[in-house]
N, C-alpha and C positions, 0 to 999 in steps of 0.2 A: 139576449134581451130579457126585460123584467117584464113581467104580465100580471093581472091582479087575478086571481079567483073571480068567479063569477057567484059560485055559492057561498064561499066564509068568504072572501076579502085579501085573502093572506097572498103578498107576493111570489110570485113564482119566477124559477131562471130558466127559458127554454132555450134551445139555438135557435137560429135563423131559420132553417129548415122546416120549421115546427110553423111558420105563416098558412094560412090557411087548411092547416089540421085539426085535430080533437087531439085534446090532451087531458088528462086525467089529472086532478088534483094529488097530491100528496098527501094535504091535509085532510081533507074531506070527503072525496072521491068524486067529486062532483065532476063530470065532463064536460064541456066548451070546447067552443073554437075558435083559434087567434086569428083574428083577423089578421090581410094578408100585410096590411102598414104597420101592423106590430104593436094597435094601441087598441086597449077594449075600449067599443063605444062608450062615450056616456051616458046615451039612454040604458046602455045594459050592464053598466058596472050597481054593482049592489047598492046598497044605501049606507052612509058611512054608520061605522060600529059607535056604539058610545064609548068613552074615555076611559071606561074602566073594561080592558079586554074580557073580562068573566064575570059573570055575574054574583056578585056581593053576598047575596043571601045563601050560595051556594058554598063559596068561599072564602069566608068571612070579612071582618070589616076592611082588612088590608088587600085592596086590587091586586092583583100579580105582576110582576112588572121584572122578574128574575131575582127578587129576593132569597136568600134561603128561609122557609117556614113561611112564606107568603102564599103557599096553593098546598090544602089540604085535600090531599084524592078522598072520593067520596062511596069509593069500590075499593072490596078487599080483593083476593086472592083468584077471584071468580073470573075478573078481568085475564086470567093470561090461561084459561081453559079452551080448550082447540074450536067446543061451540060457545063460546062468547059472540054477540052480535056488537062488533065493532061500529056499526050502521047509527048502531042506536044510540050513541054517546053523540053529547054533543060536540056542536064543530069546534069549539071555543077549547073543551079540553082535548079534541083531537090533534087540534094544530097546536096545542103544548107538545102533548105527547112527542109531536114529530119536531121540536125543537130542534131533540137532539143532534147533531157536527159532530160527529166522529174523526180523526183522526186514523190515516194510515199509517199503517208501520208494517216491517218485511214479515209474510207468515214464515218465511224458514228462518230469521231472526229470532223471531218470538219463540219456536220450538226447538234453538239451538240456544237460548240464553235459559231458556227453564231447565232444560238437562243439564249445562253446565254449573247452573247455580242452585242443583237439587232440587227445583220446584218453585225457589224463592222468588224467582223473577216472575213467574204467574201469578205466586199470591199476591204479593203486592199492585204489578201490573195493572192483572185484571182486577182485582180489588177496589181499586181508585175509578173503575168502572161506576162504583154503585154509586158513586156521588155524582157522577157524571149524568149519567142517563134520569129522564125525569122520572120522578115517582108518579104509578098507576095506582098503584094498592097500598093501603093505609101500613101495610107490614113490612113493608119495605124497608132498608136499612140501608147508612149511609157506607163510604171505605173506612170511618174509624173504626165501625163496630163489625165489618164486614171482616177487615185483618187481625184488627187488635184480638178478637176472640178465638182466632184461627192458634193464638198460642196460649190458649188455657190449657195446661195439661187435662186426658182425659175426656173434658167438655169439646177440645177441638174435634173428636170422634165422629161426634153429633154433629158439629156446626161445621165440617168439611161438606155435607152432605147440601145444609142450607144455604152456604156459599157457593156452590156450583150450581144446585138447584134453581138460586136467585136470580143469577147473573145469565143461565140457560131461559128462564121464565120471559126477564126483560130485554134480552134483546132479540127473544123468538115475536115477542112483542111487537119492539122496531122493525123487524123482517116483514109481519103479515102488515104493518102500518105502512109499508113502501111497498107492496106488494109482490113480496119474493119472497114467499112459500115457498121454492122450490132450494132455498136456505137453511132453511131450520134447524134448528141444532139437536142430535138426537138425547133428551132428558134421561133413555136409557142406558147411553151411553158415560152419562157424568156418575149414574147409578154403579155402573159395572167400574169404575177407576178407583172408586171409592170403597167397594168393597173390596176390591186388589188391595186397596190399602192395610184393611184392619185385617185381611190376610196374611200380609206380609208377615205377622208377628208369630204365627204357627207354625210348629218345628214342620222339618223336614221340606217343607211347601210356600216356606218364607220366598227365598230366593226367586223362583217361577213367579210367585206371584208380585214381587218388588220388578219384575222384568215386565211382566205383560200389564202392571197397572200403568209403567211409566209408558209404555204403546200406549195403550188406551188414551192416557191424560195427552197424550201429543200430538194422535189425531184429531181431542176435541179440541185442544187449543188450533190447530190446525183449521179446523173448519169454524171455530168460532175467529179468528183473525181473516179468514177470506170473508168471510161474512161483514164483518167491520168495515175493512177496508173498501167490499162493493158498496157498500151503505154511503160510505164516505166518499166516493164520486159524486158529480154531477148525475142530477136524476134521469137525465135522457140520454146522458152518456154510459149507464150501467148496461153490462152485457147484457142480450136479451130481453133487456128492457121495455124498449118502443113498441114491442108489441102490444105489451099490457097498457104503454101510457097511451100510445096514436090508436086511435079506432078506424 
């Protein structure tokens, strides 16, 4: 059944189950309880939002409405720092934030089509990521410039590091935004694959390192595709979930 926030507004899907509990918001964190008929009073549903879901002066003249270039982030880079106070952002760009629908697909697919097709199927894959997920931080970049630059010779060196860097930042993002922390993708990890790489090319210790960078890069696809895919359930249906949503 659908339910409205009690603090932003934003519809919620809970099960049946969920009548007469505390559930957590997604979007905002706000806590409530459904009532047991399954409809929030009207004395206690919020006040209706105005027409224009975000405020104007913050986001310029064009309201948001799923454009591209309609909602400029008004936070750089600061936003996906482990103390950032998520609390403190308003509810209006929270529940953007948490737009994002993910899509599942098999984590042993995704780690057997990259090693077959050298990597290819990562970069691109997860590349079309970055147009996907909303932008937080003004630095953010989309999958054209995400891929396209992956084959500069040279320059790709550098920007292997910002591509995995990026795509680890926002959907560690997504993770503390649905509150599964216990997700997170290790940013050291995207570190050390990367440097296996531009090892690869030094005698004698090429090889070893063309082997243990491809481990590396296939556990993080590995734990960044479970991570996806639990995001991409239903919210009361993710494993170990209900703890954090029911109080």
């Amino acid at each position: 059944m659908v339910v409205n926030c009690l603090g932003c507004g934003i519809a919620l899907n809970v099960p049946d189950e969920a009548k007469g509990r505390q559930v957590r918001c997604t979007g905002c964190g706000h806590v409530f309880m459904v009532p047991v008929d399954g409809a929030v009073p009207a004395d206690a549903a919020p006040a209706p939002q105005p027409a224009a879901p975000f405020p104007q002066p913050q986001f310029g003249p064009a309201s948001f409405q799923g454009a591209p270039g309609a909602y400029q982030p008004s936070y750089g880079d600061e936003v996906y720092q482990d103390n950032f106070n998520l609390q403190n952002v308003d509810p209006n760009v929270r529940a953007y934030w948490c737009s994002w629908r993910p899509e599942t697909f098999s984590t042993a697919g995704a780690i057997l089509l990259d090693i077959f097709t050298c990597s290819l199927f990562g970069l691109i894959y997860y590349g079309l990521k970055f147009s996907e997920l909303p932008k937080a931080s003004r630095n953010d970049f989309t999958a054209g410039k995400a891929i396209g630059f992956s084959f500069i010779p040279y320059y790709n060196l550098y920007w292997m590091f910002r591509f995995w860097y990026g795509l680890c930042d926002r959907i560690n993002l997504q993770l503390r935004l649905r509150g599964r922390t216990d997700l997170l993708l290790p940013r050291g990890m995207a570190t050390a694959m990367n440097i296996l790489v531009i090892c690869s090319i030094v005698p004698y210790v090429g090889i070893l390192a063309v082997i243990a960078g491809y481990v590396c890069r296939e556990i993080f696809i590995g734990k960044m595709q479970t991570a996806i895919n639990v995001m991409a359930a239903p919210a009361m249906a993710m494993p170990g979930q209900e703890a954090r949503a029911w109080q």
